[in-house]
C-alpha positions as CSV (number, residue, x, y, z in Angstrom):
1,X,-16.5,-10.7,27.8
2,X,-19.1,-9.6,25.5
3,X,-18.9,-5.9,26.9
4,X,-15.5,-6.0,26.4
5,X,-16.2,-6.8,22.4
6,X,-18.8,-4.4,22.5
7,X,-16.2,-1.8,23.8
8,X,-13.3,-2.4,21.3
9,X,-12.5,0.1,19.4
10,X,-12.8,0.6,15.9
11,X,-11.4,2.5,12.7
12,X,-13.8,5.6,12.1
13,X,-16.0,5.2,9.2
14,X,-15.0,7.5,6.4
15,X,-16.7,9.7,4.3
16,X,-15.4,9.1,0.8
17,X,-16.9,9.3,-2.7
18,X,-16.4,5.5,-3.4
19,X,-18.1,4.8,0.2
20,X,-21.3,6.6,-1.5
21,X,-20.5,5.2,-4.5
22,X,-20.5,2.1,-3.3
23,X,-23.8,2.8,-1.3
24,X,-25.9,3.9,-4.6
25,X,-24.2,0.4,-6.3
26,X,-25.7,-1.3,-3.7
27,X,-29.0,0.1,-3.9
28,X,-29.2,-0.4,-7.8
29,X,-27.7,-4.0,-6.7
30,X,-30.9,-4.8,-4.6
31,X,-33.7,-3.6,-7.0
32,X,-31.9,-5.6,-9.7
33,X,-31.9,-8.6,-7.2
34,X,-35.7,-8.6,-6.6
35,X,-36.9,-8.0,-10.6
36,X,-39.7,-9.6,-11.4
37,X,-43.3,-8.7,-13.5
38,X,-43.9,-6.4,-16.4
39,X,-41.3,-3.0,-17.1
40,X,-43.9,-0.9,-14.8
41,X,-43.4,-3.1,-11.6
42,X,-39.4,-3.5,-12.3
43,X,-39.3,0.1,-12.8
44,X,-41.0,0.7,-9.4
45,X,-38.6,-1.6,-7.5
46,X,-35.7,0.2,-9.2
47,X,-37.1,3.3,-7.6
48,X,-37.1,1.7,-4.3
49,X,-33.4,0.6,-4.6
50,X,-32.7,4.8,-5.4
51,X,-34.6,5.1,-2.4
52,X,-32.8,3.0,0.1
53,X,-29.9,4.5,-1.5
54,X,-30.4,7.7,-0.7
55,X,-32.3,6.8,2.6
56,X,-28.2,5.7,3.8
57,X,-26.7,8.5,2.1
58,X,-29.0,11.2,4.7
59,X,-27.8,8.8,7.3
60,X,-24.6,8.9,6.4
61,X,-24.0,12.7,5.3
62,X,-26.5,14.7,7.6
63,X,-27.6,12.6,10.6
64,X,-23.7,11.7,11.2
65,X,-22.5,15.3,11.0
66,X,-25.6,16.0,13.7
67,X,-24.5,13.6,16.6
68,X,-20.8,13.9,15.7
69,X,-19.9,13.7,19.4
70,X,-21.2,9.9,18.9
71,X,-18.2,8.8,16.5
72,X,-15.7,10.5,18.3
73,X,-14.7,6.8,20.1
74,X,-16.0,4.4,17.4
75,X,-16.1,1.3,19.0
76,X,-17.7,-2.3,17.9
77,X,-21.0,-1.8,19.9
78,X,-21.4,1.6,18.5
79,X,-20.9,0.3,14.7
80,X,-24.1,-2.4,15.0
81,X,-26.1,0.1,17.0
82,X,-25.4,2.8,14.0
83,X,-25.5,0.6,10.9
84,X,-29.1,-1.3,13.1
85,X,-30.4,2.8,13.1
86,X,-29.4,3.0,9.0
87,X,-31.1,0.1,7.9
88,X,-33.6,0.5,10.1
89,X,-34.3,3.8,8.8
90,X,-34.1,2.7,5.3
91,X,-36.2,0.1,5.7
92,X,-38.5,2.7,7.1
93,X,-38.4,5.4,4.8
94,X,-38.7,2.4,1.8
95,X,-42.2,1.4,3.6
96,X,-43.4,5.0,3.4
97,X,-42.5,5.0,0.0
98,X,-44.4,1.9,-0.8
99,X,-47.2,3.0,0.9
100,X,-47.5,6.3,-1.0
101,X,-46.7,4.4,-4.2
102,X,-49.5,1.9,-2.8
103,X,-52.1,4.8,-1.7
104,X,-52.0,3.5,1.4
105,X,-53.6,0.3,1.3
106,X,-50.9,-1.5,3.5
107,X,-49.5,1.0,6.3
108,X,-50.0,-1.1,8.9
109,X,-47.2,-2.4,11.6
110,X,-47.4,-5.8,10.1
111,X,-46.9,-4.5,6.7
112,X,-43.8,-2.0,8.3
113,X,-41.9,-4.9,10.2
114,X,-41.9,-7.3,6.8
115,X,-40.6,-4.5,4.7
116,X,-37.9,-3.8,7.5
117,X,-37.1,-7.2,7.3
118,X,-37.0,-7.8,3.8
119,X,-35.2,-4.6,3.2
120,X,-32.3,-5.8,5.6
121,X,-32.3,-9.4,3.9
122,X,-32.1,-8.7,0.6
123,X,-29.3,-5.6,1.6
124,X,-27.0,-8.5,3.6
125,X,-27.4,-10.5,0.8
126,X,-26.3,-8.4,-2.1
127,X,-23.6,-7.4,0.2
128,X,-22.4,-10.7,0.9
129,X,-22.3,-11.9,-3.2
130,X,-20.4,-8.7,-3.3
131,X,-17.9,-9.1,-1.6
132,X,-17.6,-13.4,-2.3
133,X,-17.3,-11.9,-6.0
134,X,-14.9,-9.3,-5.0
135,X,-12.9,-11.3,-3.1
136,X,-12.7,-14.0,-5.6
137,X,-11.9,-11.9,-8.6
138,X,-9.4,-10.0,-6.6
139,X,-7.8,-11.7,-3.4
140,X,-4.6,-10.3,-3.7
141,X,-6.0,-6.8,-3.0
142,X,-8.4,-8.0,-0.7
143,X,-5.7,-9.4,1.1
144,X,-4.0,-5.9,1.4
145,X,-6.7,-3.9,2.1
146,X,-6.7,-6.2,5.3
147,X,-3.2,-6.0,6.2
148,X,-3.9,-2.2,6.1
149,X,-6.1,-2.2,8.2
150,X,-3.4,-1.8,11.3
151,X,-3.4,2.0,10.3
152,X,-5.7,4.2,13.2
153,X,-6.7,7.6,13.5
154,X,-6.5,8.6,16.8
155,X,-7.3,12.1,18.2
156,X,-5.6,13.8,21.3
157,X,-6.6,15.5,23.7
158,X,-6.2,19.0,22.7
159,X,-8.0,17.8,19.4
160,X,-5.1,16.9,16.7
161,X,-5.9,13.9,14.4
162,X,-2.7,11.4,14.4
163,X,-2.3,8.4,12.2
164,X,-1.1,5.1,13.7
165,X,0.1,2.2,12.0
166,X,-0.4,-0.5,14.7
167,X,2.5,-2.9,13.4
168,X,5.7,-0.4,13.2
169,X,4.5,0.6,17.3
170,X,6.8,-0.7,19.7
171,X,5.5,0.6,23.1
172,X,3.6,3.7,24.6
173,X,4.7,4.9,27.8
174,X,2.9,7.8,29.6
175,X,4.7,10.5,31.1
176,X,2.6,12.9,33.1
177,X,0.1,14.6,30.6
178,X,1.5,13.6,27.5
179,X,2.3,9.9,25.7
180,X,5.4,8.9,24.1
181,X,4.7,6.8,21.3
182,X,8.5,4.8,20.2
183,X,7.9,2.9,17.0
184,X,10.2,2.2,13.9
185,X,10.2,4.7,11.3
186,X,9.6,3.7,7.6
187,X,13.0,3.0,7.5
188,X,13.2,1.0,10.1
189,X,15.0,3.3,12.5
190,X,13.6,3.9,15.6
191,X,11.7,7.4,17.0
192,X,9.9,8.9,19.2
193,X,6.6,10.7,19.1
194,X,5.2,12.8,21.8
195,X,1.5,13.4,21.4
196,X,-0.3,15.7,24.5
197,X,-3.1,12.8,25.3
198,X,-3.5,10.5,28.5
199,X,-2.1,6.3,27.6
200,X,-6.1,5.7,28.9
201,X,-7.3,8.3,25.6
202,X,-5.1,6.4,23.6
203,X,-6.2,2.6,24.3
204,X,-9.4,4.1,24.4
205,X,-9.3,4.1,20.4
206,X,-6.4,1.4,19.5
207,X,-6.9,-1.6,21.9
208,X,-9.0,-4.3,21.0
209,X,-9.0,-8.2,21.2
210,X,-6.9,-8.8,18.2
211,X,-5.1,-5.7,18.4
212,X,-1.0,-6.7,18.6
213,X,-1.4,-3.5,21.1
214,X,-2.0,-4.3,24.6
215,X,-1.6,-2.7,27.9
216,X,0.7,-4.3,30.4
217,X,0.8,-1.1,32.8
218,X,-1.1,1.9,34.1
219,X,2.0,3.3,32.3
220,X,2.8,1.2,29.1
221,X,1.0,0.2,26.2
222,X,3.4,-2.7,24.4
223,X,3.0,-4.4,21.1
224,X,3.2,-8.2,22.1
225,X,4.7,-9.8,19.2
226,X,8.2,-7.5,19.8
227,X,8.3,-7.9,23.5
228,X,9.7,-11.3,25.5
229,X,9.6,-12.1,29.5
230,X,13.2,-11.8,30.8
231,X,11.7,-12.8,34.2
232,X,8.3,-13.4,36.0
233,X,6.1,-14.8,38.8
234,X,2.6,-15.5,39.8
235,X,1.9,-11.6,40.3
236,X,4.5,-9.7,38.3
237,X,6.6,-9.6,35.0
238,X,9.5,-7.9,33.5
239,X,9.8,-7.7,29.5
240,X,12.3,-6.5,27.6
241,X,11.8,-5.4,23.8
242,X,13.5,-8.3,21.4
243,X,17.0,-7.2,20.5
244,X,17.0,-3.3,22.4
245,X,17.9,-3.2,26.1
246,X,14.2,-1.4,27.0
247,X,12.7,-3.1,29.7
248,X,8.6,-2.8,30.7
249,X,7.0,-3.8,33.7
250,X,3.6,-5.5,33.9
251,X,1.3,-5.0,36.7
252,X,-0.5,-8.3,38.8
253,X,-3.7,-7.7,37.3
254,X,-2.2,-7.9,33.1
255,X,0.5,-11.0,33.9
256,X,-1.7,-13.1,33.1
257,X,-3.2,-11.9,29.6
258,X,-0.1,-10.9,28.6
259,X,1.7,-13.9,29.1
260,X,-1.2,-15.5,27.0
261,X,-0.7,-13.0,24.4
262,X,3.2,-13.3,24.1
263,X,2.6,-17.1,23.7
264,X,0.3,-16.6,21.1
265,X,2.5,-13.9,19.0
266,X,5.3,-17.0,19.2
């Protein structure tokens, strides 16, 4: 079970100039949080919130452009082992900072693991009054920043970036070395798009636990909520897609997570 969380898939992190924007706010944030003393010693803690800053920024701008094979799945595991390497790092290069600032009085392992720690503390708690202020001077766009959140980039396999929203998907059936992806258009008209990939490439980036995406098939991907069981035993399942004649099989092995899912989506 927790594998399978660790495994699900995530939306890429971004590079975008309000995501370092937001990174250097942050920083400022968590020197301001820890002022204390005369102008010298506030000025010096300022310093180390440029620091850690710019410590995430490297992290984020040249060590992620280094290993980019790494965040070519970016799955849930992935994200807390790469956001564990940037504080960590931060938290590292703020000790060696301190240190120099400190001649070198305290460099010492001790002295390393409670900066560390108190790096990563203070950070999760800046963020979290962030976003508790954010979301309660602005819940309506909070709320739609959420709902938008169904949108995926997915890359094929011969290496072409394709946007997904999640919610206008109806299924995605595999045919050969190629998917076709049938969903509703934005007006609400159904297509087709064919995309050269494999259906395992695919779930690969879109399937998660509380994805409305699931696969029911070595062939099909469905979305759950649009899909009903027309008939069904122990070890196998036919649905058809709510108000369209296209039927999908399910295999033994998915009947039963699907039927949980479809009773959910009710």
């Amino acid at each position: 079970m927790l594998q399978k969380f660790l495994n699900s898939p995530l939306q890429k992190p971004k590079r975008t100039v309000k995501k370092f924007l937001a990174i250097m706010v942050l920083g400022i944030a968590c020197s301001l949080f820890i002022q204390k003393g005369s102008a010298f010693v506030n000025f010096l803690l300022f310093s180390l919130g440029i620091v850690f800053s710019l410590s995430i920024l490297f992290m984020e701008i040249v060590v992620s452009r280094v290993i980019i094979k790494f965040f070519k799945y970016w799955t849930v595991g992935k994200a807390i082992f790469w956001y564990g390497c940037v504080f960590l790092f931060a938290g590292a290069t703020n000790f060696l900072y301190k240190s120099i600032l400190g001649g070198f009085n305290e460099f010492n392992i001790s002295e390393f693991i409670y900066v560390v720690l108190r790096t990563a503390a203070i950070s999760f708690t800046v963020v979290f009054i962030i976003i508790g202020m954010y979301q309660f001077f602005n819940r309506r766009r909070l709320s739609g920043m959420i709902v938008s959140e169904t949108n995926f980039e997915v890359t094929t396999s011969d290496g072409k970036s394709v946007s997904l929203d999640l919610n206008a998907i109806l299924y995605i059936v595999s045919d050969d070395n190629y998917v076709d992806v049938h969903y509703f258009s934005k007006d609400q008209t159904r297509a087709k798009l064919v995309l050269r990939s494999s259906l395992k490439n695919i779930e690969n980036q879109i399937v998660n636990p509380i994805s409305p995406i699931q696969r029911c098939h070595r062939k099909y991907l469905i979305h759950v909520k649009l899909f009903e069981v027309e008939k069904a035993t122990s070890r196998s399942m036919t649905l058809s897609l709510k108000n369209y004649s296209d039927k999908v099989p399910v295999s033994s092995q998915h009947v039963k997570s699907i039927r949980e899912f479809i009773e959910l989506s009710k």
